[in-house]
C-alpha angles and dihedrals in degrees: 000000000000127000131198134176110206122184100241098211092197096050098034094226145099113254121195115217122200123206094201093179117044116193117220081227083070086048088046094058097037087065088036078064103049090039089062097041079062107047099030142067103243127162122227099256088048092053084043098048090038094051089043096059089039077064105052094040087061095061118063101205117100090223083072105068132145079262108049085052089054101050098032111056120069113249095234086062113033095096084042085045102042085043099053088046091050083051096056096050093049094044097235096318088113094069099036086055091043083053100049091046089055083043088062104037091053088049095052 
């Protein structure tokens, strides 16, 4: 299960929106993602706006786009927010995996 608060502009208020059923073809794509952070050259605007639309793919509600991420989280705590949200579709493997490669970069 996935959870997001968006700011809801029309409404002035903050909405949480819930993802009850999460397809392997959305865990697939999260470690597609990471997969390609490793192996490949990106800028930081093209891992943000990657891992963005990776989001909002995984929510099948039209309230959660590219753009209602981007307008509605605060900017302080979108990386706090995408992160947590990464962490929750791979059930904690995000972390684990953000831990080993500091492991190793420490090591080295």
């Amino acid at each position: 299960m996935l959870k997001i608060e968006l700011y809801n502009p029309e409404k002035k208020k903050k909405e949480t929106i819930t993802q009850t059923f999460v397809s392997a073809r959305n865990l697939r794509k999260a470690v597609q993602f990471y997969t390609k952070v490793e192996t490949e050259e990106l800028s930081e605007l093209e891992q943000l706006d990657e891992l963005i639309t990776l989001v909002a793919d995984c929510f099948n509600d039209d309230r959660v786009t590219f753009d209602s991420i981007l307008d509605g989280i605060a900017a302080d705590q979108l990386s706090k927010v995408l992160e947590g949200i990464m962490d929750q579709l791979l059930g904690g493997e995000a972390k684990k995996k953000e831990q080993a490669a500091n492991l190793r970069k420490v090591a080295k």
